[in-house]
C-alpha positions as CSV (number, residue, x, y, z in Angstrom):
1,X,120.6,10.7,30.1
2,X,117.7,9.1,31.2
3,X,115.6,11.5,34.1
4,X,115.3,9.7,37.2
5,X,113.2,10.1,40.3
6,X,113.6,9.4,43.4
7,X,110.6,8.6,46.2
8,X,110.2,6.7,49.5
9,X,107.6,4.0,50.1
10,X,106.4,3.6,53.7
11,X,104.7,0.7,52.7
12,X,106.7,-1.5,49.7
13,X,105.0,-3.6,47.6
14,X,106.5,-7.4,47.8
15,X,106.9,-7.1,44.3
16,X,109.1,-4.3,44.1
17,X,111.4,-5.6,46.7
18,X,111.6,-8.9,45.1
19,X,112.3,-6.9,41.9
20,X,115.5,-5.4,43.7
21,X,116.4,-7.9,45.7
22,X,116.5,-9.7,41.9
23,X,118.5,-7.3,40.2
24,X,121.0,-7.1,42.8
25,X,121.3,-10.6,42.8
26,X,121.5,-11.0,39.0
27,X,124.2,-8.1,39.1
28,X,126.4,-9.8,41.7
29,X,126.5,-13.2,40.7
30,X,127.5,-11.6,37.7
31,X,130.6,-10.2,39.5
32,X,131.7,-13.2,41.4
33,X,132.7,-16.8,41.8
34,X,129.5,-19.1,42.0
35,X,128.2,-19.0,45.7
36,X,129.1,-22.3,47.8
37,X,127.2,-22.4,50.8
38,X,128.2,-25.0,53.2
39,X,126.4,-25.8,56.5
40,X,129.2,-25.8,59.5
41,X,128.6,-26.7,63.6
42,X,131.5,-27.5,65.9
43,X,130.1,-29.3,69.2
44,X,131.7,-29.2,72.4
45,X,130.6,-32.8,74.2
46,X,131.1,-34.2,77.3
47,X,132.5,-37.6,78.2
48,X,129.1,-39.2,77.4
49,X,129.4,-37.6,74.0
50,X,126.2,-34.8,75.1
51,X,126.6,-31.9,73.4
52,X,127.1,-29.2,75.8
53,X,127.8,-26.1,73.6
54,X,128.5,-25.7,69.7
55,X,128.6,-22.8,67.2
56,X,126.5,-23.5,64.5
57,X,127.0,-21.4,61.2
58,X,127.8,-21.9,57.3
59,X,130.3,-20.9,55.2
60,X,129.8,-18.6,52.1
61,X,132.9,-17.6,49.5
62,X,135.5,-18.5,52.3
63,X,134.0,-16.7,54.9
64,X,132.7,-18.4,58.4
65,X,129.0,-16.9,59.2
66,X,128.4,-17.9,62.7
67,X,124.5,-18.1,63.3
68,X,124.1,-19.4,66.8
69,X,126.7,-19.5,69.7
């Protein structure tokens, strides 16, 4: 087995988090349908049609992700 070593950075390179952030990514889609990422608001308007409150959010792999309330 390979030896491996862990350490903790204080200050991460941008490289080495994008090369992570990659991997996981890679690894994931691997795993899974493809991601559909839909944008989603529902308004709440008034009899003049103004909006007057909303949720605004997206929807990824069947789940509702709600941004803004």
């Amino acid at each position: 087995m390979t030896h491996l070593k862990i350490t903790v950075d204080d200050q991460p390179d941008a490289k080495d988090i994008h090369t992570v952030i990659s991997h996981l990514v890679e690894y994931n889609n691997s795993q899974t349908q493809p991601d559909v990422s839909e944008p989603l608001a529902i308004w709440v308007r008034d009899t003049d049609i103004t909006i007057v409150a909303g949720l605004v959010g997206q929807t990824n792999w069947e789940w509702l992700y709600i941004s803004h309330l």
